[in-house]
N, C-alpha and C positions, 0 to 999 in steps of 0.2 A: 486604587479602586478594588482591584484584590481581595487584600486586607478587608476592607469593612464587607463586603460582599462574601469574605467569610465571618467574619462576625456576625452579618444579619443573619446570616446559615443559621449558625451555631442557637441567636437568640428566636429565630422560627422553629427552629427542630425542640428546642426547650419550652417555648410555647404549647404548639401542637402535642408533644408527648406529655406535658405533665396535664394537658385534657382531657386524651384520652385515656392517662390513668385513672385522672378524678371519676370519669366516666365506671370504668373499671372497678373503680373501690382499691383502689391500690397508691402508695406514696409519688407523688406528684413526682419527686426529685427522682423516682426509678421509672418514669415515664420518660423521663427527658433525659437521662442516661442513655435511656436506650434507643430513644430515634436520633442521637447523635450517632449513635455507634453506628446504627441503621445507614447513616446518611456516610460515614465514613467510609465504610466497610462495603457502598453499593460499588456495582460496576461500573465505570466511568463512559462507556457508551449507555448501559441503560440510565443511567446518570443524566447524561445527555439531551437522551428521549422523551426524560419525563419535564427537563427544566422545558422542554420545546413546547408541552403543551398539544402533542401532533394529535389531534383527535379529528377525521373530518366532520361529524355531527356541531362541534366546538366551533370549527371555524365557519362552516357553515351560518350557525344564529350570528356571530359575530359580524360576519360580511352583509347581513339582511340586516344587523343594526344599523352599520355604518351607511349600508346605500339607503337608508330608511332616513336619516339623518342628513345624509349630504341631499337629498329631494328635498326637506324642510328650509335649508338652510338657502338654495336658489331660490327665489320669488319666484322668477317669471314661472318658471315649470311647475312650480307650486300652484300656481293661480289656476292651472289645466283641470278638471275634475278629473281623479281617479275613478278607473273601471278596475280595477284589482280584483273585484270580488262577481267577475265576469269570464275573466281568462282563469279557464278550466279546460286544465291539458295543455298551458301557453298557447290556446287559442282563443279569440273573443267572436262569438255567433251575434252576428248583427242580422234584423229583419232589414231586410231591401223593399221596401215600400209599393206596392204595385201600382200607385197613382190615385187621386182624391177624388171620391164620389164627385156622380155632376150635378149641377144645383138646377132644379129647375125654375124660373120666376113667372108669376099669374098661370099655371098649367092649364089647361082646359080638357088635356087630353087624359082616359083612365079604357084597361090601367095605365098607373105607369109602369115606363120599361124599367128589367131587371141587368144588371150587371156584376159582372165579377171583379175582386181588387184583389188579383193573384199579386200574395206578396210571396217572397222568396229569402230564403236563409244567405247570409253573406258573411264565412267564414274570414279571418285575419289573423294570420299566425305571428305570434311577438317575434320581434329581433333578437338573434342569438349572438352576444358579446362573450368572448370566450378570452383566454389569458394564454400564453406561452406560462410551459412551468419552470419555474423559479429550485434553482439549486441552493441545498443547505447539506453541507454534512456534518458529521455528527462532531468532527474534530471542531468545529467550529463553532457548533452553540455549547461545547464545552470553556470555549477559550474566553468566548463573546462575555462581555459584561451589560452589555441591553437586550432588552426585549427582541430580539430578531423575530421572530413568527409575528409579533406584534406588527414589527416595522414591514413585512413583508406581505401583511392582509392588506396594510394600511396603502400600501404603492399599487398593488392588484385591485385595490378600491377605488383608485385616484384614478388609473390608467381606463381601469371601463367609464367611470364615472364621464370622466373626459370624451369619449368614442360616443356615447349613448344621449348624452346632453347637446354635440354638437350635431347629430345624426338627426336628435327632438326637432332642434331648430331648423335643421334644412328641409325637414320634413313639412314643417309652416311655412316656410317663404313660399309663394307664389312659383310654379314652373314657366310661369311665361306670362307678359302682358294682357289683360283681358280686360274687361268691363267687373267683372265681380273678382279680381286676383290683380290689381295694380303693381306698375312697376314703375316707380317713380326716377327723374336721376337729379344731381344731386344740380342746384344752381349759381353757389354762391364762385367767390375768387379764385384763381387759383393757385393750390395747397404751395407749399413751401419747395416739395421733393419735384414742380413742374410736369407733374403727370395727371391729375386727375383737379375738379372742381372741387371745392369743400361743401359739407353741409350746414345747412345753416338754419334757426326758426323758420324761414318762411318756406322751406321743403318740408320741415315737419306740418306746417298750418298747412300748404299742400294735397298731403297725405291723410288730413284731416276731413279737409272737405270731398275728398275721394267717398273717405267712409261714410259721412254725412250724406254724401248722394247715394250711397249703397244702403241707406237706412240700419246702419248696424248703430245697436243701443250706444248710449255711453260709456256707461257700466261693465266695465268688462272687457275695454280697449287694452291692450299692451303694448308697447314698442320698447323691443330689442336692441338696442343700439350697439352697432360693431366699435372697434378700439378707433378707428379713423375717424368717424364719425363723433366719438364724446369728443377726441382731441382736437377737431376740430372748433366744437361747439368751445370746448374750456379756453382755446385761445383765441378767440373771438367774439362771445358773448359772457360779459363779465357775471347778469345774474345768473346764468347756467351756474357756472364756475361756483357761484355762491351755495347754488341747490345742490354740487353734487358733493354730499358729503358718506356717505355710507360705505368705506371699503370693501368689507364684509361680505353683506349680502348685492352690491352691485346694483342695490336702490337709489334711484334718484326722483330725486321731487317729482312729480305730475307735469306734464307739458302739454295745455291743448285738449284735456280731456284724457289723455294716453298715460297709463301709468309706466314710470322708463326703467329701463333695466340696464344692465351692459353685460355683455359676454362675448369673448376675446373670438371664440373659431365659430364664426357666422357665415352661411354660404356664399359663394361669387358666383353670377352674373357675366354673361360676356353681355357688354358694354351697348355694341350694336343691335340686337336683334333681342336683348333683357330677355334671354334666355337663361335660364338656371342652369349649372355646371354638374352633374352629376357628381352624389356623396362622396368624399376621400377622392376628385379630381386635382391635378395641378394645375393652379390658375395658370394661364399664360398671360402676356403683355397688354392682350387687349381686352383682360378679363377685371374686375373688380369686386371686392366685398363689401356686401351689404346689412342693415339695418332691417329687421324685419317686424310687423305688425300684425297683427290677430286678434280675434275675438276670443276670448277663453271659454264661454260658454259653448260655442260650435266646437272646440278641440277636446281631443280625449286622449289619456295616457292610462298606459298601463304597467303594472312589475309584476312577473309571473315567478319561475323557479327559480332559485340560486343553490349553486354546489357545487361545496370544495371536492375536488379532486387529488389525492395523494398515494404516495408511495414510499412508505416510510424505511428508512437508511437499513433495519434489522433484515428485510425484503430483498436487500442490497449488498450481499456480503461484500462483493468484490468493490464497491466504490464507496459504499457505506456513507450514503449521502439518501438523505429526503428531497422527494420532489411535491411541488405542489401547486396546481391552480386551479381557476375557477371557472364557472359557465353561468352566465345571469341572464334571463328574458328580461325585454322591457322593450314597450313599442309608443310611441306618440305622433298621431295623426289629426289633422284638420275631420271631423265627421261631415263633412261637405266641403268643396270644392269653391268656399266664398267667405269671406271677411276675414282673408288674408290678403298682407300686400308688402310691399319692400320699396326701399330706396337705397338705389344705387349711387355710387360717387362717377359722374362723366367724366370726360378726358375733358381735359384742362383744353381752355380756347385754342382754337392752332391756326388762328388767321394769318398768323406771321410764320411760323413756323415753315423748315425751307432745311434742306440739306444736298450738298453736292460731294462729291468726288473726283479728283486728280492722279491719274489718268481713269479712265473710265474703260479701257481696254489692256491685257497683257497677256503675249507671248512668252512660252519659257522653253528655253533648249530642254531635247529631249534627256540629257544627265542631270535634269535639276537645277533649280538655281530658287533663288528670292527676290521678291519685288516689291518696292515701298508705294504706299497710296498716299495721297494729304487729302484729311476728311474737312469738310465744311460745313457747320449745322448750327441750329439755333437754338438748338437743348439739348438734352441729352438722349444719348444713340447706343442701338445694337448691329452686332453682325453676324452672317451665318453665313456660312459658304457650303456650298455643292458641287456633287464632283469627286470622279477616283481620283486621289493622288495629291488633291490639294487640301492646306491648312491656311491658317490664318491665325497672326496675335495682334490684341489690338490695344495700344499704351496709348493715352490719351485723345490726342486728333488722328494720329497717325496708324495706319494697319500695315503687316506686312506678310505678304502672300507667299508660300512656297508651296514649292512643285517637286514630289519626290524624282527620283529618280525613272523615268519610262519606257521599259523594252518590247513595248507592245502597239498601239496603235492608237493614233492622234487622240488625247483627251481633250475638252471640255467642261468648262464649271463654269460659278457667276460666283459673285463676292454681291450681299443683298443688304445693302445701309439701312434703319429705318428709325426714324424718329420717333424715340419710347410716345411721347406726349399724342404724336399724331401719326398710328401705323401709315396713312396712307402718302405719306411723305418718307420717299425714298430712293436710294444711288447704287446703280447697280455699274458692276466692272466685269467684264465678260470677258472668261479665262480659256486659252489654249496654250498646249504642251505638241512641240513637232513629236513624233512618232519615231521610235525606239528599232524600228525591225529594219 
């Protein structure tokens, strides 16, 4: 690789110099003599510097192509109208509407009365997505034979890309059940992993007649579908399966009026109360992700500044490495508070469902010791234990509890079984340790 990577050298350097002699008025063949010699004779860090391309102006246009590019290539956020050319200073000044004249009908009375429709300015500062900066030194984009700077806009592209598209969508789904913000759950069988219900057409038809009673147009329906949910749909309804063909852009046929999408990190829901889980939360056991729906015409998106940030290796005597990343605004929001909606996947039936534990009580001398449980259940199960001094591991059916060592005064914990499919099905073993003093 080398080799021909100095041969292209050689045959760029003989290009470029015998133009700029042409240019010059001078023998093509002493043009290209001499940006070889140029190129020979450079310093192998400034060498370096220049193969890296480290300009930030450079990287900059580059990064607003790319995110320019990856917004075209997503549908759903595509479909959102741009305000772009509104966030001034990455803020967008909305009028807050002071309320709509009142109508009067048959009046008889004059004058008529006069009233004010104080509207009010409503400020929204875009989301700031920023990068960790990425190390390059200079020994290294000498040695490298690919584009590195290339490869490294391209992953600091990918990585906001990702944060700011799944941040779009949670920012649509519904924060809670309402009359104008539906939160559906899901109704079909249940899923294979015995945790949750599948979704199926007749939760999307559902979701439909929601909107239909909400009066929102046709025109301009989306639905978001999470990765549980198409998998669902694909192994279960054969024509879906048929419709979904579009890798790429993540388009699938129409369903219902709803044009469908899919994208992998869509917000969760706990389960009970279809409350929505706060941005970059960790779902917990009785939490679920959801598919979400919106009107495009009511939502707004925007892309404010982007810039590179650098620090180039020459700057750096002592580690002689460049650094470099980015800072991109971009914000997408619902512009009202209605014709959005989600469906969630429920916990799988748990009519049957049922778990015990053998012994359900245990003492431990105060120097420590271990003790074995036999679990009993109908799916599958978690444990959690509480309490100084005690642990727990749990292989199969079986768990077993130890108590360290205690020179202090009588402990206390519980050992808390719980039925993934149905938290409120549960076996509790109630721990004491005698007393060390």
């Amino acid at each position: 690789m080398k080799k021909f990577g100095f041969l292209f050298a050689v045959m760029f350097n003989c290009l470029t110099g015998g133009i700029i002699a042409m240019l010059l008025g001078v023998a093509p063949v002493m043009g290209a003599v001499a940006m070889n010699a140029v190129g020979a004779f450079a310093p192998k860090g400034e060498k370096g510097v220049l193969m890296a391309g480290i300009y930030a102006e450079v990287w900059t246009g580059e990064m607003i192509k790319a995110f320019r590019n990856s917004m075209e290539s997503l549908g759903w956020i595509n479909r959102i109208r741009s305000y772009d050319q509104y966030a001034q200073n990455d803020v967008i000044h909305f009028v807050n509407l002071g309320g709509d004249p009142t109508v009067l009908v048959n009046n008889t009375t004059y004058p008529i009365g006069i009233e004010n429709l104080n509207d009010a300015d409503k400020a929204i500062s875009l989301d700031k997505f920023q990068t960790k900066a990425t190390r390059v030194t200079d020994d290294e984009l000498y040695a490298i034979t690919y584009d590195k700077m290339g490869s490294v806009i391209e992953r600091h592209r990918e990585s906001i890309d990702q944060k700011k598209y799944a941040k779009a969508l949670h920012a649509l789904a519904p924060s809670s059940h309402a009359a104008k913000t539906p939160v559906l759950l899901t109704t079909g069988v249940t899923a294979s992993d015995g945790t949750r219900k599948i979704c199926t057409r007749n939760d999307i038809i559902a979701l439909k007649k929601v909107f239909d009673k909400m009066k929102v147009p046709v025109a301009g329906r989306i639905l978001v579908l999470c990765s549980d949910h198409v998998n669902d749909l694909l192994t279960v309804d054969q024509k879906f399966a048929e419709q979904y063909y579009n890798y790429t852009t993540g388009k699938i046929s129409n369903l219902y009026g709803f044009e469908v999408y899919q994208y992998e990190d869509s917000p969760y829901y706990t389960v009970s109360t279809k409350a929505k889980l706060p941005f970059a939360s960790v779902p917990g056991d009785t939490d679920r992700q959801a598919s979400v729906a919106f009107f495009a015409p009511r939502m707004m998106r925007a892309t404010g500044t982007t810039q590179a940030y650098l620090s180039e290796a020459k700057n750096n005597p002592e580690t002689q490495e460049n650094l470099v990343n980015f800072r991109h605004m971009f914000i997408c929001l619902p512009l009202k508070e209605e014709a959005i909606g989600a469906i969630v996947s429920d916990f799988a039936a748990t009519e049957n469902e049922s778990i015990t534990v053998t012994p359900t009580t245990m003492s431990f001398a105060a120097a420590g010791e271990s003790k074995l449980a036999a679990i009993t259940a109908s799916s599958a199960f978690t444990a959690e234990v509480t309490g100084t001094g005690f642990t727990i591991n749990l292989v199969g059916n079986a768990i077993t509890v130890t108590a360290a060592a205690n020179a202090g005064a009588q402990r206390t914990g519980t050992v808390t079984i719980t039925v993934t499919a149905d938290p409120t099905k549960t076996a509790i073993i109630e721990l004491t340790q005698l007393t060390g003093e």
